[in-house]
N, C-alpha and C positions, 0 to 999 in steps of 0.2 A: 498463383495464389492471390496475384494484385484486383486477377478478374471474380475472384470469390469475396471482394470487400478486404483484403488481409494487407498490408502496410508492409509488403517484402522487399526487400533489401540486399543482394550479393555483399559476400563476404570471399573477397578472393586475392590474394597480394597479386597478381598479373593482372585482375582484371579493373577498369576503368567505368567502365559502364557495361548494365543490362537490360536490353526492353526498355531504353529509354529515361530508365534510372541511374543513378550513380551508382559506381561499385565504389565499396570501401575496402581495402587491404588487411584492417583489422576488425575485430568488435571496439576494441576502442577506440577507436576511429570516429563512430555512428554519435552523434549528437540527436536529441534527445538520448538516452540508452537504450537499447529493446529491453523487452519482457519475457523472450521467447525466443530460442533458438532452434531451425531447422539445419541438422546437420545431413548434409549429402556427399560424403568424403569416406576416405579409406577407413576403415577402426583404428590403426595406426593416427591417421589425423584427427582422428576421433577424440584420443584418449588426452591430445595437446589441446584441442576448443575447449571442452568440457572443463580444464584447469582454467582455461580464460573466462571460461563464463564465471566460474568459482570466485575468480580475483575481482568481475565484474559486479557480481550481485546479481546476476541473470538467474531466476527463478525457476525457467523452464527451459525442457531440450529436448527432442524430437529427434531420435535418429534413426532417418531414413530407411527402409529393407522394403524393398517389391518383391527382389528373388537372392536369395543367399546370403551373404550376412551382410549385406549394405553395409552401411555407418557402424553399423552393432559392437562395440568393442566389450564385453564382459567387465575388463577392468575401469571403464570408463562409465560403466552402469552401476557399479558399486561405488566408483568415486564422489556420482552425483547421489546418489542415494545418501551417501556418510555426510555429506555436505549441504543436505535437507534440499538438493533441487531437484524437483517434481522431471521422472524421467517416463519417457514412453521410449524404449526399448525396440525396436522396429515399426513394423505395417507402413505401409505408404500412405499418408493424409490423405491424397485425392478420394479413398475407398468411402471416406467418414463424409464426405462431401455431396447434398444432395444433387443439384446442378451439372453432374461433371458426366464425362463420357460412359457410355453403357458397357465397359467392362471391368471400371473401378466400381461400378456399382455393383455389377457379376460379382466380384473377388471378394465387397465386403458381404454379398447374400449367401456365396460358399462359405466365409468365415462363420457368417452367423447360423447358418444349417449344420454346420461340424463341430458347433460347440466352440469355436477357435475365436471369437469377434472378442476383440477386448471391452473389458467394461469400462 
């Protein structure tokens, strides 16, 4: 994401650093705060960020699915929803991405021939 311009950030309690970056253990942890959270975790750990972001004032959350329910947690999409933060619900970002490898581009040109390409 860092190579598409994007200000990314690990968010992992084991991990210390990524690519060169600092990992932080919490969100709030992260000084300045983000705006926007990529979740790439169980639905289970889903359903626990999603309340941090709530507590945080995090506006936006992204959760992850390439193939089967990723991040996806149902009750974790209602939750942001009742809590007014802006949720994208699956698809993999890289697909929305012009720059990026020729099969995330494939996946979002099938999404968009099958009617399935989010608006």
């Amino acid at each position: 994401m860092r190579q598409h311009g994007y200000d990314a950030l690990a968010v992992n309690p084991t991990l210390t650093s990524a690519d060169d970056a600092p990992g932080y253990a919490r969100l709030e942890d992260i000084a300045p705060a983000v705006d926007g959270v990529l979740v790439m975790t169980s639905p289970a750990v889903t359903d626990q960020v999603v309340q941090e972001c709530a507590r945080l004032h995090i506006p936006r959350v992204w959760m992850y699915r390439a193939g089967g329910q990723g991040a996806v947690s149902s009750q974790a999409v209602e939750f942001c929803r009742e809590q007014g933060i802006a949720v994208v619900p699956g698809e993999c970002p890289y697909m929305f991405l012009t720059a990026e490898h020729w099969f995330h581009r494939l996946h979002g040109f099938i999404k968009k021939i099958t009617g399935a390409y989010p608006s």
